[in-house]
Each structure stands twice: as C-alpha cells, then as structure tokens.
TORMI-433222 format. One record per atom (N, C-alpha, C): residue number from 1; x, y, z. Coordinates in steps of 0.2 Angstrom, whole numbers, plus 5000, padded with zeros to 4 digits. Example, Ala and Ser with C-alpha at 12.3 -4.5 7.8 and 13.67 -1.06 7.14 Angstrom:
BEGIN
{1; {5066; 4972; 5039}}
{1; {5062; 4978; 5039}}
{1; {5066; 4984; 5039}}
{2; {5064; 4989; 5035}}
{2; {5068; 4995; 5036}}
{2; {5064; 5000; 5039}}
END
This chain:
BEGIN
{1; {5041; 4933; 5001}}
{1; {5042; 4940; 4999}}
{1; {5049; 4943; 5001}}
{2; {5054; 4940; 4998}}
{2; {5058; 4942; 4996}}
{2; {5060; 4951; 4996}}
{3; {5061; 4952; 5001}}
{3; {5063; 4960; 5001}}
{3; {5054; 4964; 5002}}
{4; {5052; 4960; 5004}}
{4; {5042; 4963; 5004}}
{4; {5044; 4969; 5010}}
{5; {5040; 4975; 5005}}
{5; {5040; 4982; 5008}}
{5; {5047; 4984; 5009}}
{6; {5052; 4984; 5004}}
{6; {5055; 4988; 5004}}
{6; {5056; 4996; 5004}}
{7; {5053; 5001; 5007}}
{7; {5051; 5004; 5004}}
{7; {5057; 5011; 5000}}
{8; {5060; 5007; 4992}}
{8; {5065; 5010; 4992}}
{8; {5063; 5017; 4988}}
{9; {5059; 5024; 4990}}
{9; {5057; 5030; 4988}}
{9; {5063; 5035; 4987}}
{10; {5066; 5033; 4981}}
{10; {5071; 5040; 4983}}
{10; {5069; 5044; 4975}}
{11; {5073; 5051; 4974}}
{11; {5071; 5054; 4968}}
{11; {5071; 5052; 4963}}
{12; {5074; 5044; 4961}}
{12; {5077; 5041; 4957}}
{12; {5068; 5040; 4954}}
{13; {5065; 5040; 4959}}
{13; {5058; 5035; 4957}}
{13; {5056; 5042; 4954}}
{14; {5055; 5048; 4956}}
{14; {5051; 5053; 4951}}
{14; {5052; 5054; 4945}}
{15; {5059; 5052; 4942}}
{15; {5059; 5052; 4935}}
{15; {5057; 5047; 4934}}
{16; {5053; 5041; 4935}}
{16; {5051; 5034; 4931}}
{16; {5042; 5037; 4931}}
{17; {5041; 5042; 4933}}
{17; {5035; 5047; 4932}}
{17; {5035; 5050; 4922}}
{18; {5040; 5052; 4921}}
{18; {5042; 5054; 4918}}
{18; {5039; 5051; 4908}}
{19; {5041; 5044; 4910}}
{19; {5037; 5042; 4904}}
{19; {5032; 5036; 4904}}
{20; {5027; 5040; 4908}}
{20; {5019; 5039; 4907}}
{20; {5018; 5042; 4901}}
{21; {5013; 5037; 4900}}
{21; {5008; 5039; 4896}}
{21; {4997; 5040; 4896}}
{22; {4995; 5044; 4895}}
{22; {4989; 5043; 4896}}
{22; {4983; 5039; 4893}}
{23; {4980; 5035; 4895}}
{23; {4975; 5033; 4895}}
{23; {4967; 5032; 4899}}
{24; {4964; 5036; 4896}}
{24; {4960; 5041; 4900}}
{24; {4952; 5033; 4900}}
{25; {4952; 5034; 4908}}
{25; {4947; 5027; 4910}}
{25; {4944; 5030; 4917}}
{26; {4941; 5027; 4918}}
{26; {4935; 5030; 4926}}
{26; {4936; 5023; 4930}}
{27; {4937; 5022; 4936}}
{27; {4936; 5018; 4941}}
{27; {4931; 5021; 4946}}
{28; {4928; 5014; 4950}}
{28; {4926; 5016; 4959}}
{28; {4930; 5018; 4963}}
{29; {4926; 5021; 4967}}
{29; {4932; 5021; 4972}}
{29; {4934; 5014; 4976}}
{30; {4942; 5016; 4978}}
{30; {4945; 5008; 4978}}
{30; {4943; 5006; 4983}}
{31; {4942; 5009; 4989}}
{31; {4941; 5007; 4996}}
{31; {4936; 5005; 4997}}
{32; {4928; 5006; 4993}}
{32; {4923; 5003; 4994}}
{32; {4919; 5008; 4998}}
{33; {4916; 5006; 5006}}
{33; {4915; 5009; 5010}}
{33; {4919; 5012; 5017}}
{34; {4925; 5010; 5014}}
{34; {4931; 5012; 5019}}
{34; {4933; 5019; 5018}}
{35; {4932; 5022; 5023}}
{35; {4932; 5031; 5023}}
{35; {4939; 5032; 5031}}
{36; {4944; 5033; 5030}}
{36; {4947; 5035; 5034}}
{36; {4953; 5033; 5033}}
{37; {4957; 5034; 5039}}
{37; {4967; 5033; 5039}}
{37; {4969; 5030; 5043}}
{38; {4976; 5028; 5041}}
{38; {4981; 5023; 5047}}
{38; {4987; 5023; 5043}}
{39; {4991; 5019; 5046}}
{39; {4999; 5020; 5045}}
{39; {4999; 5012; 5043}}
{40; {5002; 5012; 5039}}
{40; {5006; 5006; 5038}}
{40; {5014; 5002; 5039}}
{41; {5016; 5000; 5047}}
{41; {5022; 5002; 5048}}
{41; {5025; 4992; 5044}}
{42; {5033; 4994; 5040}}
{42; {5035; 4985; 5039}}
{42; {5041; 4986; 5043}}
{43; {5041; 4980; 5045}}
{43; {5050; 4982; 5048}}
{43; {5052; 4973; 5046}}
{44; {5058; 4974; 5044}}
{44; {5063; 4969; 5042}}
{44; {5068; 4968; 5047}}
{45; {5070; 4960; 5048}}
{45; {5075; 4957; 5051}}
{45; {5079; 4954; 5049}}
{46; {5083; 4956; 5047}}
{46; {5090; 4950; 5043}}
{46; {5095; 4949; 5046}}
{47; {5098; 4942; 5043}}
{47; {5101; 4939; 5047}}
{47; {5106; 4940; 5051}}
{48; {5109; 4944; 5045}}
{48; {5115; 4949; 5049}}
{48; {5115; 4952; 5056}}
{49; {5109; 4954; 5059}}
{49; {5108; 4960; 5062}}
{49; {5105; 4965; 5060}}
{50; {5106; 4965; 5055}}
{50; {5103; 4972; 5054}}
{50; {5096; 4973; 5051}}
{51; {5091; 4979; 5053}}
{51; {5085; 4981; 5055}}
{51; {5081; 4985; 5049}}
{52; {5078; 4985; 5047}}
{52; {5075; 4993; 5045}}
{52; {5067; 4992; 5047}}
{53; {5063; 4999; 5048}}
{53; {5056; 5001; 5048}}
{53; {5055; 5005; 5043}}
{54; {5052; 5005; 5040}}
{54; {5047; 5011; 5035}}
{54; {5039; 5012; 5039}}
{55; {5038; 5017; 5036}}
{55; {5030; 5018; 5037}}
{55; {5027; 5023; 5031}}
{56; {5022; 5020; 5028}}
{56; {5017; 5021; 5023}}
{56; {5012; 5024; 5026}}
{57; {5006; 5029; 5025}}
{57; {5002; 5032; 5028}}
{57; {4997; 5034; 5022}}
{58; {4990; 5029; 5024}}
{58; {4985; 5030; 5021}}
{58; {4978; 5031; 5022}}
{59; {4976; 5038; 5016}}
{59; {4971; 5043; 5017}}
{59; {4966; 5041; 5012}}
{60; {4961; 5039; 5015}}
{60; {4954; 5035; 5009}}
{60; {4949; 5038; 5011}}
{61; {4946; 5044; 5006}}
{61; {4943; 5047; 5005}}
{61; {4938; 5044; 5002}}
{62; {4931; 5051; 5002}}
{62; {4927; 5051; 4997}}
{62; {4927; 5050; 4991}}
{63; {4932; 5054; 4987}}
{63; {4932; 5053; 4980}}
{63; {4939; 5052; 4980}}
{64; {4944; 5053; 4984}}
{64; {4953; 5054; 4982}}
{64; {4954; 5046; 4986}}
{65; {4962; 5045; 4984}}
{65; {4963; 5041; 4990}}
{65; {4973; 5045; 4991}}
{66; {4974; 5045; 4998}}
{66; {4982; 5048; 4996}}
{66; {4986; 5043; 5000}}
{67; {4993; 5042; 4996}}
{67; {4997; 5038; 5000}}
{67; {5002; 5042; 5003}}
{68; {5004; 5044; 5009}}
{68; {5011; 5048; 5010}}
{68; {5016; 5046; 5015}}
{69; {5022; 5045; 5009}}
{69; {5026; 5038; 5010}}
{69; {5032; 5043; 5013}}
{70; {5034; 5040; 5019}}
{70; {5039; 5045; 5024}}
{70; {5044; 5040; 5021}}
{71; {5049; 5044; 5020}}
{71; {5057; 5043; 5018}}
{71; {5061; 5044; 5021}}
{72; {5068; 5042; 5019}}
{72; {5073; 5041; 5023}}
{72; {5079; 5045; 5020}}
{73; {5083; 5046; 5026}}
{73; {5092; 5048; 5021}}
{73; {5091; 5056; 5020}}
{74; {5087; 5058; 5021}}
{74; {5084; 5066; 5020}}
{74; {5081; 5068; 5013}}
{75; {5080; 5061; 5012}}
{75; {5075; 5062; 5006}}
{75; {5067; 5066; 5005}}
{76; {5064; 5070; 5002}}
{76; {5058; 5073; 5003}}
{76; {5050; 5066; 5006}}
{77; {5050; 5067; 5010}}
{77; {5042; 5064; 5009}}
{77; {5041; 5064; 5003}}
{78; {5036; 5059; 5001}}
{78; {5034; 5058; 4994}}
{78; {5026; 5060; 4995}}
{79; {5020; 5060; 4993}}
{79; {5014; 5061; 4995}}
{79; {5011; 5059; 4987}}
{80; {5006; 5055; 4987}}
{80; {5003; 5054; 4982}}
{80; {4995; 5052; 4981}}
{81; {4992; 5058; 4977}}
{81; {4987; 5060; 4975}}
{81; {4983; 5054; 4969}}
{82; {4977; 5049; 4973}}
{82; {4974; 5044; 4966}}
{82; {4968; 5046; 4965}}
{83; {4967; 5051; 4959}}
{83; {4960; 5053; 4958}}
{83; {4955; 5047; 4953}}
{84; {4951; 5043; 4956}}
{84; {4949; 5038; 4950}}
{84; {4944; 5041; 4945}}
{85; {4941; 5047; 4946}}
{85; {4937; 5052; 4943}}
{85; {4940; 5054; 4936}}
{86; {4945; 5057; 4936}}
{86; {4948; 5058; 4931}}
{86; {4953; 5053; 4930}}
{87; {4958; 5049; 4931}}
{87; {4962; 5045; 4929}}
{87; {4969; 5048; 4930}}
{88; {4972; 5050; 4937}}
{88; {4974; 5055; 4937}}
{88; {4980; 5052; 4943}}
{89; {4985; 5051; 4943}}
{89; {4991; 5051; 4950}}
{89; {4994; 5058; 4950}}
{90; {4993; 5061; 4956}}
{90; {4997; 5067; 4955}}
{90; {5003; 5066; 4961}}
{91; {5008; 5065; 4959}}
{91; {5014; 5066; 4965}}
{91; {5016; 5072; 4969}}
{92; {5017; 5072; 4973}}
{92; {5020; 5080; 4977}}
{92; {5025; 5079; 4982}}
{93; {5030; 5084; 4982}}
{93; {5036; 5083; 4987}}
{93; {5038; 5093; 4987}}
{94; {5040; 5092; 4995}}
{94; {5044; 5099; 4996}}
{94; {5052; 5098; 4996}}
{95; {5058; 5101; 4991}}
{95; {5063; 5100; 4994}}
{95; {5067; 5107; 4995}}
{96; {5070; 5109; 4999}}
{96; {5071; 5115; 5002}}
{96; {5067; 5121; 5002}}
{97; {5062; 5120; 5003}}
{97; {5057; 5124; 5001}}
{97; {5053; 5129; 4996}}
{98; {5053; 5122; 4992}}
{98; {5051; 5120; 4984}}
{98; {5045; 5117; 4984}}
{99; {5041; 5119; 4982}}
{99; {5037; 5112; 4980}}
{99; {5033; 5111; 4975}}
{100; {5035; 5106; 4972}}
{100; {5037; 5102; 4967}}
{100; {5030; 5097; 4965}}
{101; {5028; 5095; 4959}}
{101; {5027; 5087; 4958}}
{101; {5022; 5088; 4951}}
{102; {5019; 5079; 4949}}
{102; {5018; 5078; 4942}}
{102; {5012; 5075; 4943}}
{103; {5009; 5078; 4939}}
{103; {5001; 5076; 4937}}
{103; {5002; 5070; 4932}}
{104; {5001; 5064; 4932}}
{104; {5000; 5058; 4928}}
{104; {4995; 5055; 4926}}
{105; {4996; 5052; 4923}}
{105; {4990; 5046; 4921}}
{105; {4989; 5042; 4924}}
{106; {4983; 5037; 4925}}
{106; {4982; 5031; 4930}}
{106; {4979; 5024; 4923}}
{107; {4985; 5021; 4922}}
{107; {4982; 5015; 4920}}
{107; {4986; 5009; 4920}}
{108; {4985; 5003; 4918}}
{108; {4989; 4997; 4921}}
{108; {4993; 4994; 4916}}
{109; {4996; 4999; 4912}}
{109; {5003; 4999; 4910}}
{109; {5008; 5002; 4912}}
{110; {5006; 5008; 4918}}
{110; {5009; 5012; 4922}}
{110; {5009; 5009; 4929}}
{111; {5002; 5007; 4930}}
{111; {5001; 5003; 4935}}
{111; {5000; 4997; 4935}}
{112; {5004; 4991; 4937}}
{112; {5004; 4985; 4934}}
{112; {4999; 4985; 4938}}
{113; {4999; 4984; 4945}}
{113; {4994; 4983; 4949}}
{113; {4987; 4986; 4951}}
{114; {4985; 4990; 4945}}
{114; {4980; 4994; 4949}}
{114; {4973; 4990; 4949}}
{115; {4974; 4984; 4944}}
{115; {4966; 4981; 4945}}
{115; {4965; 4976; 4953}}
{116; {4972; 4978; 4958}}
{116; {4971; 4975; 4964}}
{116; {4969; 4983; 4967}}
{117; {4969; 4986; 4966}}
{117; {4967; 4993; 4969}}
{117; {4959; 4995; 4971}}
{118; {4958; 4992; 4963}}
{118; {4951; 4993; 4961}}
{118; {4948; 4984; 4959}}
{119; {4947; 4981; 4963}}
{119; {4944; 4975; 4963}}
{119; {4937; 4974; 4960}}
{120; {4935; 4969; 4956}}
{120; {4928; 4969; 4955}}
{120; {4922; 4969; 4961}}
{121; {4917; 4972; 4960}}
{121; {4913; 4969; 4967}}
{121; {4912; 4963; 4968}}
{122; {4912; 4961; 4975}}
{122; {4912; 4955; 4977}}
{122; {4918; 4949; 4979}}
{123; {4921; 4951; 4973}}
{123; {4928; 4948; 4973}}
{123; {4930; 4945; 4978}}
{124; {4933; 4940; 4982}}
{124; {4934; 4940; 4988}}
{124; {4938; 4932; 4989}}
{125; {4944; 4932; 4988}}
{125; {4950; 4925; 4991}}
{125; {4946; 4920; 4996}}
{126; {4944; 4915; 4995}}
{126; {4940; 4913; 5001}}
{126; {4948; 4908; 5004}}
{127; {4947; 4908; 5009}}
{127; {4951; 4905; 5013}}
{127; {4953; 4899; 5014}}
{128; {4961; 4894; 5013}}
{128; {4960; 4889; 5012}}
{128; {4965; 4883; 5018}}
{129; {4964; 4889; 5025}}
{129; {4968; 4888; 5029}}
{129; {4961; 4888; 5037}}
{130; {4963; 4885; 5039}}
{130; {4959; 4883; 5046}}
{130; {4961; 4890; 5051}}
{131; {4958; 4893; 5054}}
{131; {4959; 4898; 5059}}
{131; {4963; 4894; 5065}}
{132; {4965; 4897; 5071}}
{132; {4967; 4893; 5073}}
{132; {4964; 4893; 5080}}
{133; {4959; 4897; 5077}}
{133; {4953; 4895; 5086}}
{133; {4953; 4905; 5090}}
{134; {4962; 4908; 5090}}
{134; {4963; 4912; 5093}}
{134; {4959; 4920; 5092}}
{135; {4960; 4922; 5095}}
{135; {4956; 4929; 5092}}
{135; {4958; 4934; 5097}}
{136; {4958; 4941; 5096}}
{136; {4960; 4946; 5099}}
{136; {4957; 4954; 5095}}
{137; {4955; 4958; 5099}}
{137; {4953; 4965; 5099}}
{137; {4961; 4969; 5096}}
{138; {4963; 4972; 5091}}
{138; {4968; 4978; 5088}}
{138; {4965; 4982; 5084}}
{139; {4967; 4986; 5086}}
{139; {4966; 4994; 5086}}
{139; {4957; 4994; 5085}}
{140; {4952; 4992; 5090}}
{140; {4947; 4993; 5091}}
{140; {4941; 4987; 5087}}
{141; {4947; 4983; 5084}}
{141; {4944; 4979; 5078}}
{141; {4943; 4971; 5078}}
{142; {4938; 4966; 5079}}
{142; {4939; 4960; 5080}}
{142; {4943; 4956; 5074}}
{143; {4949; 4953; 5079}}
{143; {4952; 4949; 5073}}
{143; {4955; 4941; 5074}}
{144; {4955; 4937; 5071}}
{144; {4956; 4929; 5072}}
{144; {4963; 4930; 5067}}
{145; {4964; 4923; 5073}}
{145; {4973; 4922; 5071}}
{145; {4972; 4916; 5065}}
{146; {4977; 4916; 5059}}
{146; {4977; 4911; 5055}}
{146; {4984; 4911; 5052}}
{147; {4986; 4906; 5054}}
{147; {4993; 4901; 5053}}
{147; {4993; 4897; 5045}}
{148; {4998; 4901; 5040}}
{148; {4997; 4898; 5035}}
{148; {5005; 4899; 5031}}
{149; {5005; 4899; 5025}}
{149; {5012; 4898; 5023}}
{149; {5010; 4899; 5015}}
{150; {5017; 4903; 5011}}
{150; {5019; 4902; 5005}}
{150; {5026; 4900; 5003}}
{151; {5027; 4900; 4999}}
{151; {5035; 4897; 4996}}
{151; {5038; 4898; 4998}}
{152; {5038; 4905; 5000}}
{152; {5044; 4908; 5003}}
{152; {5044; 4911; 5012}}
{153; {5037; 4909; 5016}}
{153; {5037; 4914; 5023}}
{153; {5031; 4908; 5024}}
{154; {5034; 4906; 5031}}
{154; {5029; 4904; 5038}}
{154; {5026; 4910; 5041}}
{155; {5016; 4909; 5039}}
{155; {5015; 4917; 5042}}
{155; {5010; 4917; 5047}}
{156; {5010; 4922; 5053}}
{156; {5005; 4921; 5060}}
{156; {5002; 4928; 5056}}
{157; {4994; 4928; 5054}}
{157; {4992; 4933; 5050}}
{157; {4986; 4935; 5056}}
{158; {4983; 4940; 5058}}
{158; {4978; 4941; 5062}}
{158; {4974; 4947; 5058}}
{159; {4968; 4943; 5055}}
{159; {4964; 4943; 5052}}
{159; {4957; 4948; 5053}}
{160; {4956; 4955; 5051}}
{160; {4951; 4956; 5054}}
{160; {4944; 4956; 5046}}
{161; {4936; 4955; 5049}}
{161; {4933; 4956; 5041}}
{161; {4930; 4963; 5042}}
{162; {4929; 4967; 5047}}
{162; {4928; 4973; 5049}}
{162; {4927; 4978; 5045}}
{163; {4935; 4979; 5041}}
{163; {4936; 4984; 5036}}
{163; {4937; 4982; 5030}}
{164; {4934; 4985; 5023}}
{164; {4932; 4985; 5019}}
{164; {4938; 4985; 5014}}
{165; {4945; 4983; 5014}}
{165; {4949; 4982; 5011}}
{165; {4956; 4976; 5012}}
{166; {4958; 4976; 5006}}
{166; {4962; 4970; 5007}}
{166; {4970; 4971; 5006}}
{167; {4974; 4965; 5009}}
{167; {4983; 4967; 5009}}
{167; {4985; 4970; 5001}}
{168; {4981; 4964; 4995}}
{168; {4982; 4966; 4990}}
{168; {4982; 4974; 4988}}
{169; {4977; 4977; 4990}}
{169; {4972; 4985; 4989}}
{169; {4980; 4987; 4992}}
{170; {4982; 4987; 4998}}
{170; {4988; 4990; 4999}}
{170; {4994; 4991; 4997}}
{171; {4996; 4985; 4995}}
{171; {5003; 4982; 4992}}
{171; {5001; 4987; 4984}}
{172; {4994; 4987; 4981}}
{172; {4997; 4987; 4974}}
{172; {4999; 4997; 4975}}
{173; {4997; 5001; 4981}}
{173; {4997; 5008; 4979}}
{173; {5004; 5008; 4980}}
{174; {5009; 5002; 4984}}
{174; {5017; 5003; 4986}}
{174; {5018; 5001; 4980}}
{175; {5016; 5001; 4974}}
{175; {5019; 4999; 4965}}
{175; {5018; 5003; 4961}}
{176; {5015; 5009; 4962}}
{176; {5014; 5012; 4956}}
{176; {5020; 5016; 4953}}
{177; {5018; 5017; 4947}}
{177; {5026; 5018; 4943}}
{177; {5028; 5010; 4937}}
{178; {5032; 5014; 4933}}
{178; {5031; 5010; 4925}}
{178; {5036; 5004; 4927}}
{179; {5034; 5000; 4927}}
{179; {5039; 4991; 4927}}
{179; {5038; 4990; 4934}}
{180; {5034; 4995; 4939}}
{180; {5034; 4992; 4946}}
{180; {5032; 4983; 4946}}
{181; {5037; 4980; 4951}}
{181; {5035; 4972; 4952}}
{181; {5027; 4970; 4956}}
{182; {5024; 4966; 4955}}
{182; {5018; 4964; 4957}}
{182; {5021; 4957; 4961}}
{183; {5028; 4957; 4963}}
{183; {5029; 4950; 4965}}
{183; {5027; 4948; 4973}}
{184; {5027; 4955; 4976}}
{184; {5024; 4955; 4986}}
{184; {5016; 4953; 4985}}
{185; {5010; 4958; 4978}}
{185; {5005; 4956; 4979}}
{185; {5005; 4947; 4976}}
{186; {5007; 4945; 4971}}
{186; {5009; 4937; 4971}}
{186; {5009; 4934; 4977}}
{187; {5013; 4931; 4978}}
{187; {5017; 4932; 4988}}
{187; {5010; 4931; 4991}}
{188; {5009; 4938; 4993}}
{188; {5004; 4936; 4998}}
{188; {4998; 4933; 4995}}
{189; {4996; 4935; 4990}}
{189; {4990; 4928; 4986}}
{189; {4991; 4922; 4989}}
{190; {4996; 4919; 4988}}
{190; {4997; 4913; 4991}}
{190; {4996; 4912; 4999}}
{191; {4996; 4915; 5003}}
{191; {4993; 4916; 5007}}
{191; {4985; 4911; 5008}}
{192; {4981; 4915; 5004}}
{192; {4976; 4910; 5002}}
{192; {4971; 4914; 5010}}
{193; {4971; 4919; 5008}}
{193; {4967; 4923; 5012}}
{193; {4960; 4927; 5013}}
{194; {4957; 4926; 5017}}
{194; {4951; 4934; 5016}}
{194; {4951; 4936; 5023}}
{195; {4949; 4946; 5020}}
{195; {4952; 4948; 5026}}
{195; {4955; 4952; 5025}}
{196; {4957; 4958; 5030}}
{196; {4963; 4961; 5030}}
{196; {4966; 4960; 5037}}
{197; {4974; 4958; 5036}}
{197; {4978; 4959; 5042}}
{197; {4979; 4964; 5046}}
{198; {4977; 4962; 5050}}
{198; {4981; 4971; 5055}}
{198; {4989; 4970; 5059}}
{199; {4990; 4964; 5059}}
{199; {4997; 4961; 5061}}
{199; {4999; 4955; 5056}}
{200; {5006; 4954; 5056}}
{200; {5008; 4949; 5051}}
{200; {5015; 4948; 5053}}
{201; {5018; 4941; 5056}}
{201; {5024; 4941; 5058}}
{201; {5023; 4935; 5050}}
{202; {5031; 4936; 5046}}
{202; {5032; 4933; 5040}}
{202; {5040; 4929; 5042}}
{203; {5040; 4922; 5041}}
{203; {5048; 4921; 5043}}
{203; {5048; 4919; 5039}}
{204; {5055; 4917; 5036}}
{204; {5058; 4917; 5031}}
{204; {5059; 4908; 5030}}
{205; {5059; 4904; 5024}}
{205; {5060; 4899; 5024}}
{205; {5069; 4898; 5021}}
{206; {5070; 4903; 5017}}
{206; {5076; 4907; 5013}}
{206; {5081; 4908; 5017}}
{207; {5082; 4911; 5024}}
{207; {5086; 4912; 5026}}
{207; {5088; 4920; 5025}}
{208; {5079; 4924; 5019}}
{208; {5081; 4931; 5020}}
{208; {5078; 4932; 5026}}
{209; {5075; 4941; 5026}}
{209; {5073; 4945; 5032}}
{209; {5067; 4941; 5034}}
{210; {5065; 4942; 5040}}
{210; {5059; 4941; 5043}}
{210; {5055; 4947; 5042}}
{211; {5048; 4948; 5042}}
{211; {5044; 4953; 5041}}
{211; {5039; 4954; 5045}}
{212; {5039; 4961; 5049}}
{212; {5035; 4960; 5055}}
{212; {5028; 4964; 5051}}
{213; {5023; 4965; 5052}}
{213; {5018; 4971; 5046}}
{213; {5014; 4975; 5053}}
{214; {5013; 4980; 5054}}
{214; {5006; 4984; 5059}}
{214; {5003; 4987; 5055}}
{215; {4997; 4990; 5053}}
{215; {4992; 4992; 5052}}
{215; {4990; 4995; 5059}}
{216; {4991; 5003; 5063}}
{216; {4990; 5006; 5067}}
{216; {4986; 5013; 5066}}
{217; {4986; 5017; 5071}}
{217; {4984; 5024; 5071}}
{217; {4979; 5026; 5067}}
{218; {4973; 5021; 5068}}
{218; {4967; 5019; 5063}}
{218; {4963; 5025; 5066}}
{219; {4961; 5030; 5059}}
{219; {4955; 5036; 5061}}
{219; {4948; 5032; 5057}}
{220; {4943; 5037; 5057}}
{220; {4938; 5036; 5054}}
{220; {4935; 5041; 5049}}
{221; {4939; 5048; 5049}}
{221; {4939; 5051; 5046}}
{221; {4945; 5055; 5043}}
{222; {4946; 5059; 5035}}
{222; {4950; 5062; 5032}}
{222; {4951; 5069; 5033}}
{223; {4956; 5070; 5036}}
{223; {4957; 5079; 5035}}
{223; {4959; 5079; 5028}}
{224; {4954; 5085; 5024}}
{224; {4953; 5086; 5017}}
{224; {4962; 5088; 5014}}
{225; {4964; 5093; 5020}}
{225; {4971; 5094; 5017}}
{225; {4977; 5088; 5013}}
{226; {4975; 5083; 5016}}
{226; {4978; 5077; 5011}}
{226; {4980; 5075; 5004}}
{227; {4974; 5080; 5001}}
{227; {4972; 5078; 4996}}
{227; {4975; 5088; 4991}}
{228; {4976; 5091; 4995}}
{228; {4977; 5097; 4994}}
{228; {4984; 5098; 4989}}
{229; {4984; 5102; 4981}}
{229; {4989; 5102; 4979}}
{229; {4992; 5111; 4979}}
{230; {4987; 5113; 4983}}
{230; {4991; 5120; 4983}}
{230; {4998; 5122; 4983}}
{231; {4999; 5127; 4980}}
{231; {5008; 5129; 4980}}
{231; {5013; 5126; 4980}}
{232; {5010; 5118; 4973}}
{232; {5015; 5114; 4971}}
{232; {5014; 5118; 4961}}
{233; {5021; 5117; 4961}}
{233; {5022; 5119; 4954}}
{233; {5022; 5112; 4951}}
{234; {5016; 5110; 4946}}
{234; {5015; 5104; 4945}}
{234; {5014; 5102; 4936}}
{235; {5018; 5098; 4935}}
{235; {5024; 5096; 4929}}
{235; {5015; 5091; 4926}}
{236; {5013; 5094; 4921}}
{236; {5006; 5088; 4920}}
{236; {5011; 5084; 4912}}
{237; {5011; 5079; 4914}}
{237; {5011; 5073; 4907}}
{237; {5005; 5071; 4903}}
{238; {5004; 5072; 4898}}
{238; {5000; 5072; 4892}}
{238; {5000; 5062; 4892}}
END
C-alpha cells in the first residue's frame, strides 16, 4: 500500500465534487448493526526520517454515516455527510467563518468504491492465514494477532470479530470523489482477511513508508449533531 492513507484533503479535492452526476439508487445502511464512533489514526514512516499522522473520525448512525477528516497546513476540516436514503454525500467545511459545502450524488461512478461500503449480506473474506495463537483485549474488544503479507507489506494485523465492519468498509469512505483510486482497498484484500483490525503494523517490502494503523476512542453512541447541516450555504448538484 504504497502511500496507504495518505490523507491528502485539501480544497483542490472540493472541486472534483464539482462534476458529479446523479444517479438516484437506495442502499442499507453500510455499517449493518454497528451504531457508534472512533478515530481512525495512520501514521507513516519513511526512510528518510520523516513522519506523518492523520486521523479520520467515524460517525455510524442510524440512518447517516459521517466521515470528519481533520486536515492539515490550515486547511478547513472537511466533514462528510453519506445519506443512503436518498443517495446523497453532502460535504461541509468552515473557512474564515464561512460555511460552505455541496450536496452530491452517491453512486459508483463517483464512488468507485462504494459497493465495499455497502457489502452484500453475508459477504465475508474467509481467512487464509493461520492465527498466530496470540490474542489481546483493545479498546475493550477481544482480538487475535495474525501475521500475513501482500506484494507489497509484511503485516502484524490484530483482528477483532466483535464489530460489525470491515477495513474495506473504511478505506472505500477515504475514496469518495470522481477517479478516486481503490488501490489501498485492493492492497488490503490481499491480506486474505476477516474481521476488522483495530491495530496494523505494515512494513514495507519496497523500501517505501512503513504503516502503523489505530482504530481508538471507540464510543457506542452518535451525537446527532454530526450529521447536522445547519448554517452551511450548500451548492446542491443536479
């Protein structure tokens, strides 16, 4: 995973909002029976020395789900509104206090990835890597350690079956937008996994970064306000 979770979110990304198109469809909700939030922290290590962290923050509602992707360089937070009800991504940001954002379309011309969002039921990677015996309790969750590899990362994945979603389900909400790459959720497929990680050390076979992954600050419930698009002036695309 070559650059996996980059999270490179600047204004450049709101114009590629810009040429959606609609295609009006109804899905489930993506999460299944997963109802609450956590952060998703990546942090990179390259060779050079040098570091970065990002952190994604994930709110899985009832009927909504929201992503709100903390930015860097003094760029606006980004916060993103996925209604599968109507078929609908609404983005939102403040900048000088402004606030701004665009009502879109939700489909998988726009979203290459969304049918990893919205899984068939049942659907489920079975496993094609042996556990390694070990196990350990994170963030209140039983999980087993499992040592496997793809073409490109030697990975120590700590596996929990707990929660009701999977890395894929994550990775595809960090793609939404027109040409986004599905090369991180590829990537981890080869993992050859079930489950969701709550920890992920990825090394590099490449000589790129190394990837550390947390899954933290796990609630079990949604403050409504997340989903909240009050006193944004909001641009709707047809």
């Amino acid at each position: 995973m070559a650059g996996l979770f980059p999270f490179s979110f600047t204004l450049a990304f709101l114009s590629t909002w810009l040429i959606f198109s609609r295609t009006p469809d109804s899905h489930e909700l993506a999460a299944g029976t997963f109802v609450g939030s956590f952060d998703f922290i990546a942090s990179q290590d390259y060779p050079n020395g040098t570091t970065r962290s990002d952190t994604i923050s994930y709110f899985f509602g009832i009927r909504e789900t929201a992503v709100l992707i903390h930015s860097r360089n003094n760029q606006p937070d980004m916060r993103l509104v996925i209604n599968p009800t109507d078929s609908t991504i609404t983005g939102l940001f403040e900048m000088q206090g402004n606030k701004g954002g665009y009502v879109l379309p939700m489909n998988e011309q726009y979203w290459p990835g969304m049918r990893h969002a919205f899984p068939p039921a049942g659907s489920t990677v079975q496993s094609a890597k042996t556990p390694s015996g070990d196990s350990k309790i994170i963030e209140g969750y039983s999980c087993r350690k499992v040592l496997t590899e793809s073409s490109d990362y030697s990975a120590e994945l700590w596996m929990t079956d707990e929660i009701p979603l999977s890395m894929p389900q994550l990775l595809s909400y960090q793609a939404i937008g027109a040409g986004k790459s599905q090369k991180e959720v590829e990537q981890f497929n080869q993992f050859k996994v079930s489950g969701l990680p709550l920890e992920m050390t990825l090394t590099s076979k490449k000589g790129k970064a190394n990837v550390t992954i947390r899954l933290t600050n796990f609630r079990k419930s949604v403050d409504e306000s997340i989903f909240s698009k009050e006193g944004h002036k909001l641009a709707t695309i047809e």
